[in-house]
MARDREN-597703 format. One line per 8 residues: for each residue x, y, z of C-alpha. Coordinates in nm, 4 decimals. Example, Ala and Ser with C-alpha at 12.3 -4.5 7.8 and 13.67 -1.06 7.14 Angstrom:
BEGIN
1.2300 -0.4500 0.7800; 1.3670 -0.1060 0.7140
//
This chain:
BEGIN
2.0540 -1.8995 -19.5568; 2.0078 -2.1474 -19.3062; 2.4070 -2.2091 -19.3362; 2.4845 -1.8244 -19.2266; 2.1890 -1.8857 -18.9786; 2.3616 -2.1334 -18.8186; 2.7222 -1.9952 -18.7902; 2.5512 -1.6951 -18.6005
2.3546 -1.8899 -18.3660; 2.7229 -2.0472 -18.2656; 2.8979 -1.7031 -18.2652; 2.6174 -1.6043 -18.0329; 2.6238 -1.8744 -17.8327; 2.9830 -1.8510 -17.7812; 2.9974 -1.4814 -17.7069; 2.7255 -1.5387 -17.4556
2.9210 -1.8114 -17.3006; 3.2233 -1.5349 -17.2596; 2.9709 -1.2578 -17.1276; 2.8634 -1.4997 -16.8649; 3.1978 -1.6434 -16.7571; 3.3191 -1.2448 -16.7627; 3.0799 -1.1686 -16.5210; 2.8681 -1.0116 -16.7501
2.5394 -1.1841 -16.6306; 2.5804 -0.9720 -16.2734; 2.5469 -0.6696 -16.4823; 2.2312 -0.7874 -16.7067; 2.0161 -0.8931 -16.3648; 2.0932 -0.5619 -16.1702; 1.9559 -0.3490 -16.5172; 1.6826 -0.6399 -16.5548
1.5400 -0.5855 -16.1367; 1.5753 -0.1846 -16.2448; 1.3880 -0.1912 -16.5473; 1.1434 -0.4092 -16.4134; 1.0646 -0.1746 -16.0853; 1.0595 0.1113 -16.3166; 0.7776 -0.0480 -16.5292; 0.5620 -0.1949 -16.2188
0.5539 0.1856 -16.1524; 0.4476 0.2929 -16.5156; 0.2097 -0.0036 -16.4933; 0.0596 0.0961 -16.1307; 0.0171 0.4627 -16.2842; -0.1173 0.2930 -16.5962; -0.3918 0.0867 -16.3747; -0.5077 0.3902 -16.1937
-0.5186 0.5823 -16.5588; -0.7419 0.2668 -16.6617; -0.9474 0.3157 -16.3479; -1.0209 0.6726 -16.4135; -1.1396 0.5704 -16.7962; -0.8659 0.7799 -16.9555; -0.8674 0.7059 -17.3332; -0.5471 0.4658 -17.4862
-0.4824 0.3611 -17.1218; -0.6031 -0.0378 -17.1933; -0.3405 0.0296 -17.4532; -0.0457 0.1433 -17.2748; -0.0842 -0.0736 -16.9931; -0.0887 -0.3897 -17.2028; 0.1883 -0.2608 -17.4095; 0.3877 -0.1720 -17.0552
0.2892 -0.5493 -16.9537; 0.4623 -0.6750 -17.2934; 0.7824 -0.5044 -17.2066; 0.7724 -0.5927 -16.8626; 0.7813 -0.9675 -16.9339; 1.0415 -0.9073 -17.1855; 1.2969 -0.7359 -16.9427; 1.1773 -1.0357 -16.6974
1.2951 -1.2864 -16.9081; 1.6328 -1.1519 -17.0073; 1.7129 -1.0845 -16.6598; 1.8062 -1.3855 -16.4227; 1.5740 -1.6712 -16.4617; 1.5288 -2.0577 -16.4949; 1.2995 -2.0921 -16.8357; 1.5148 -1.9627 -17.0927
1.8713 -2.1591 -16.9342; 1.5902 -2.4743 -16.9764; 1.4996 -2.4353 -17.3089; 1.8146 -2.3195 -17.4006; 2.0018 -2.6436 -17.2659; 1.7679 -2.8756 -17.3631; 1.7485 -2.7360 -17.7248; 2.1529 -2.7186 -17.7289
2.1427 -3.1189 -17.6023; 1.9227 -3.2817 -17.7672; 1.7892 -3.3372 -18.1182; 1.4599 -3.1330 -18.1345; 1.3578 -2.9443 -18.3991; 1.3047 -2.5757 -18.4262; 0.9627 -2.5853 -18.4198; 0.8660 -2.7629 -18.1535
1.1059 -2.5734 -17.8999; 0.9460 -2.2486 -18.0545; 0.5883 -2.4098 -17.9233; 0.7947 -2.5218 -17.6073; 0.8774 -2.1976 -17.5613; 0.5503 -2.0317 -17.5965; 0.3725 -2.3180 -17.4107; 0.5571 -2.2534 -17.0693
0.5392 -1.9232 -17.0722; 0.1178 -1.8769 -17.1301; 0.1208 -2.1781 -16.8913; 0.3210 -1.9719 -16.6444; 0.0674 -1.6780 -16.6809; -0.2007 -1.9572 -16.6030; -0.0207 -2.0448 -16.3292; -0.0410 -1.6414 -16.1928
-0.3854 -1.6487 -16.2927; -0.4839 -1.9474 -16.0930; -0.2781 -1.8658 -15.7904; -0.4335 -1.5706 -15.7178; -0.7671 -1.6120 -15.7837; -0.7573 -1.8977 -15.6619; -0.6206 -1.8033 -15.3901; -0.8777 -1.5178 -15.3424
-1.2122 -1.6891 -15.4193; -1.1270 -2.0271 -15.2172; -0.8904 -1.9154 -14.9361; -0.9622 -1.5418 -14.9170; -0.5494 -1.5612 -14.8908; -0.3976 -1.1470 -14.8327; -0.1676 -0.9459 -15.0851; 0.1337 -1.1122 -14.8958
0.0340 -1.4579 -14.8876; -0.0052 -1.4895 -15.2472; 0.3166 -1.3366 -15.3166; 0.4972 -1.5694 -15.0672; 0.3417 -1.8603 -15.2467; 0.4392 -1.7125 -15.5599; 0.7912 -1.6248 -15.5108; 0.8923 -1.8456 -15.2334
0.7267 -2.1787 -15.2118; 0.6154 -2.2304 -15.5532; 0.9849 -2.0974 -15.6524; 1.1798 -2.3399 -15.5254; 0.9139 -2.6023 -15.5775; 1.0049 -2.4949 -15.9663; 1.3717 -2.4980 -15.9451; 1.3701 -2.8565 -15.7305
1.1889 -2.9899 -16.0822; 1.4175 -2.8465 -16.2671; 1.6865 -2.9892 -16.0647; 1.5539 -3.2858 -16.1287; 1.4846 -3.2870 -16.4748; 1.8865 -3.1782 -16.4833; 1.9521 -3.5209 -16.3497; 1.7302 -3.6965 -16.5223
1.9063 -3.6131 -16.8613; 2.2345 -3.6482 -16.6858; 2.1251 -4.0740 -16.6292; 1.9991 -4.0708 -17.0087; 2.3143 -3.9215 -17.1714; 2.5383 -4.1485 -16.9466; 2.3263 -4.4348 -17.0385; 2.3461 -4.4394 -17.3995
2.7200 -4.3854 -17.3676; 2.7203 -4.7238 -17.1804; 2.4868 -4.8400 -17.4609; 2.7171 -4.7088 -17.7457; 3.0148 -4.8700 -17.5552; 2.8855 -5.2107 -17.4388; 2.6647 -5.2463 -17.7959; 2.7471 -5.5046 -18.0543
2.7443 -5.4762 -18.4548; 2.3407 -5.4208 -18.4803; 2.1411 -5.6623 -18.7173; 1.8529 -5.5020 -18.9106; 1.5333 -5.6888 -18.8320; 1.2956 -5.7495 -19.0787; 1.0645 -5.5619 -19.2332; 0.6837 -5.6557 -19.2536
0.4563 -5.5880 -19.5491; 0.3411 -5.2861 -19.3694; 0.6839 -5.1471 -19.3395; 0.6897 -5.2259 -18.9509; 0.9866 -5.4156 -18.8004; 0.9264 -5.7591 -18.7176; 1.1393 -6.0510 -18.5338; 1.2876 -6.2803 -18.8040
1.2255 -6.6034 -18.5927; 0.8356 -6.5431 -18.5125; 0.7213 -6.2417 -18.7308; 0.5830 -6.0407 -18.4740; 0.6641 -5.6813 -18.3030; 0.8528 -5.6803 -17.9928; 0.8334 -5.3842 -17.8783; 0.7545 -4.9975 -18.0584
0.9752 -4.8333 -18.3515; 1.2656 -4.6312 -18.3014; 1.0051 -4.3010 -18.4400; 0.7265 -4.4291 -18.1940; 0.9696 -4.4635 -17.9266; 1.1406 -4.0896 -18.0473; 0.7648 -3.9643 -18.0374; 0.6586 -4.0871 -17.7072
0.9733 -3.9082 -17.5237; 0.9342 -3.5904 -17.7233; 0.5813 -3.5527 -17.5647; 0.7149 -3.6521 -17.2333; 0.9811 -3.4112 -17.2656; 0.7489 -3.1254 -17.3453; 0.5238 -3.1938 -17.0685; 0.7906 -3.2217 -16.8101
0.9622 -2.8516 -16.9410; 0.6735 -2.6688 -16.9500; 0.5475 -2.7831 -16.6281; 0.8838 -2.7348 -16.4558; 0.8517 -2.3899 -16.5869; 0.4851 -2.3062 -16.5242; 0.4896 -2.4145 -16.1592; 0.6434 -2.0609 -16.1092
0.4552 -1.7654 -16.1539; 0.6075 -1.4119 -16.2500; 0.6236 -1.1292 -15.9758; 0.4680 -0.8941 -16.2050; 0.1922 -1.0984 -16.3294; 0.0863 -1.1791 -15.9727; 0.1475 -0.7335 -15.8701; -0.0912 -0.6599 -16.1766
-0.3503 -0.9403 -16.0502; -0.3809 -0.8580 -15.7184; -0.4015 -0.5157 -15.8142; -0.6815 -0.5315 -16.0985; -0.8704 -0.7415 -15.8715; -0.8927 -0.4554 -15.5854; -1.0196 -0.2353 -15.9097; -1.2696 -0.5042 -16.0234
-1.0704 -0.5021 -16.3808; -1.0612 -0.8597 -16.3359; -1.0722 -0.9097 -16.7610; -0.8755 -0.6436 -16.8090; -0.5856 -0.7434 -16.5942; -0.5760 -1.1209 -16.7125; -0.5649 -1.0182 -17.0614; -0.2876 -0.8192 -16.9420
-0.0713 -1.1312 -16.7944; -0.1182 -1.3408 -17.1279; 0.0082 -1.0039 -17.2805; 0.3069 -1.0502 -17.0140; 0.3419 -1.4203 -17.1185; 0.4089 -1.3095 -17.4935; 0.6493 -1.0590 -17.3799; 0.8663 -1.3801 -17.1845
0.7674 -1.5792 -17.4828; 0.9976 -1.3543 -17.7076; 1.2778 -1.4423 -17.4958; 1.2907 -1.7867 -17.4559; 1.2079 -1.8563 -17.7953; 1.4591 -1.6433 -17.9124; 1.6978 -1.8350 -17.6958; 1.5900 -2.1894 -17.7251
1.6049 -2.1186 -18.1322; 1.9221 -1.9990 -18.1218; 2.0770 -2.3349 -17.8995; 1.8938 -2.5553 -18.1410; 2.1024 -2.3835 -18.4549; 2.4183 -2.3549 -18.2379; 2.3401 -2.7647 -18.1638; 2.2975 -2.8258 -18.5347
2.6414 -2.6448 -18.6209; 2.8189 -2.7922 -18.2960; 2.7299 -3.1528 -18.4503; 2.8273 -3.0592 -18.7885; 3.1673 -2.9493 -18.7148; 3.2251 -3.2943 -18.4714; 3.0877 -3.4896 -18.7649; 3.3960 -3.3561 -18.9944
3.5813 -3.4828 -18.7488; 3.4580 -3.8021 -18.7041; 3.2886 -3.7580 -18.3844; 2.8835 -3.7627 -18.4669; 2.8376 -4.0783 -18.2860; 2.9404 -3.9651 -17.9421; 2.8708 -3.5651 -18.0013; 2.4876 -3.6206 -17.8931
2.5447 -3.8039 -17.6029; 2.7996 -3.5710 -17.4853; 2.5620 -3.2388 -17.5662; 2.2500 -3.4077 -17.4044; 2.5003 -3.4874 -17.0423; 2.6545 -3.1610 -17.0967; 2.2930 -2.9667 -17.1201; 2.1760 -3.1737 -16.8144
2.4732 -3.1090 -16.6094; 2.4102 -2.7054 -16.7013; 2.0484 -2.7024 -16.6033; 2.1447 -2.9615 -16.2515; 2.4311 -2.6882 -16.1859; 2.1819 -2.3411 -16.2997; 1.8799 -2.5235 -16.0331; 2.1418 -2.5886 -15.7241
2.2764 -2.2520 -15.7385; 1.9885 -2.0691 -15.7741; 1.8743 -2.2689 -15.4468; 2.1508 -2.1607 -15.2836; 2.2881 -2.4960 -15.2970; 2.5923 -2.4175 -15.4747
//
C-alpha cells in the first residue's frame, strides 16, 4: 500500500512539475482570484443572512468560509510551495509535516485575528489600514522570511556536501553503560547525540515554517473580520476564520504529504543506483533553492 502510495505521490509530483513549467499555474491563479471573489460575495450575502437571524445561515457561511480557504490555497501562494519543498528536501516524516501543515495555517488565522482586532481595539486603525497591513506590509515581511529561510537551507545542504567531501573514514565512539556515546580517551560526552541534535533542528525547523507562514494573514479572513465586527458577530466571525484555516489546511497538507512520499521514492530510486549518500544533500539545496527562487519572484525580484 504504502509502495503504490508512493509511486503516485512521484507521478503527481512530476505531472505538477509539467503543469507548472507548461504554464499551467497562470491558468489555476486566474480561476483561484475568480472563485475566491465569487465566494466573498456568497459570504457577504451569507453575513447579512446571519444578521437578519435567518435559520442554517451560521451554517452556510462557515461552510462558504471552508471553501473559500480551500480555493485560497490552491491558487498562488507561499505556504504550500514551503511545505511542499521542505517536505520534498529533507527527511521529515509524514506526520509531523501534516501538524506543520495544520500549525501554520490556524496560526495564520491567528495572525488575521490579531491584526484586526488588534488593530481595532488599540489603534482604532480604518477598513483600509488593516488591509494594507495585511496584504502589503505584513506580505512581503512573510515572503522576505521565507526568502530567507530559502537561503538558509541553501548554506546547510552546501555544507554537508563540503562535510561529505572533506570527511574522513568515521570511528564509532564508545558507548557508555547508558547507551550514550562517550570519548574513548576521557569517558565523557562532548557534545549531544546525532537524535538530540536531529530533534533540536526539527523543532527549530517547525518554528521557523510556521512562523514564516503565519506572519501573513489571508484577504478573506481579514474581509470577514472587519465585516463581523461592524455586525457585532465578533464570535461568530472568528469561528469562521479557524473554519477558513481548515479549509487552507486541506491544501497544504495534502501537498506537503504528497512531497514527503515523492522524497521517499526519489531516494529510493537514487539508492538503486548507488547514490543515497549525496541524494539528501542534493534534495535539501534543491528545495532551498525552489523556495529562495518562489520568495524573489513573488517580490518582484525576479
Amino acid at each position: 500500500m504504502r509502495r503504490a502510495l508512493i509511486f503516485t505521490a512521484l507521478v503527481v509530483v512530476l505531472a505538477a512539475l509539467l503543469f507548472w513549467l507548461g504554464g499551467g499555474m497562470e491558468r489555476v491563479t486566474l480561476w483561484a482570484q475568480s472563485a475566491q471573489r465569487g465566494f466573498q460575495e456568497q459570504m457577504a450575502l451569507g453575513l447579512r443572512a446571519l444578521r437578519a437571524g435567518e435559520p442554517g445561515a451560521l451554517a452556510t457561511l462557515w461552510a462558504l468560509c471552508f471553501a473559500y480557504g480551500f480555493v485560497h490555497a490552491v491558487g498562488p501562494g507561499h505556504g504550500k510551495f514551503l511545505l511542499g519543498a521542505y517536505g520534498a528536501g529533507h527527511d521529515v516524516p509524514v506526520g509531523r509535516m501534516v501538524g506543520i501543515g495544520l500549525a501554520s495555517s490556524l496560526a495564520q488565522g491567528g495572525t488575521a485575528i490579531a491584526l484586526v482586532y488588534g488593530g481595532v481595539l488599540l489603534f482604532n486603525a480604518s477598513r483600509e489600514a488593516l488591509q494594507l497591513a495585511g496584504d502589503v506590509w505584513l506580505e512581503r515581511a512573510s515572503l522576505i522570511a521565507i526568502a530567507l529561510i530559502g537561503l538558509w537551507l541553501v548554506a546547510r545542504a552546501a555544507r554537508k556536501v563540503l562535510w561529505q567531501t572533506m570527511a574522513g573514514p568515521a570511528v564509532a565512539p564508545a558507548i557508555s553503560p547508558a547507551g550514550h556515546a562517550q570519548c574513548e580517551s576521557c569517558g565523557h560526552r562532548h557534545g549531544p547525540e546525532l537524535h538530540e541534535v536531529q530533534a533540536l533542528r526539527g523543532w527549530r525547523d517547525t518554528g521557523l515554517l510556521i512562523g514564516a507562514i503565519a506572519i501573513r494573514p489571508c484577504t478573506g479572513a481579514l474581509f470577514v473580520l472587519i465585516l463581523t465586527w461592524r455586525m457585532d458577530l465578533i464570535w461568530q466571525g472568528i469561528v469562521a476564520v479557524l473554519i477558513m484555516a481548515l479549509g487552507t489546511a486541506a491544501v497544504t497538507i495534502s501537498v506537503a504529504a504528497t512531497a514527503v512520499l515523492a522524497r521517499e521514492g526519489a531516494l529510493s530510486w537514487m539508492g538503486r543506483l548507488g547514490r543515497a549518500t549525496w541524494a539528501m544533500p542534493a534534495l535539501e539545496m534543491l528545495a532551498g533553492l525552489f523556495i529562495l527562487l518562489v520568495a524573489l519572484n513573488m517580490l518582484k525580484i525576479l
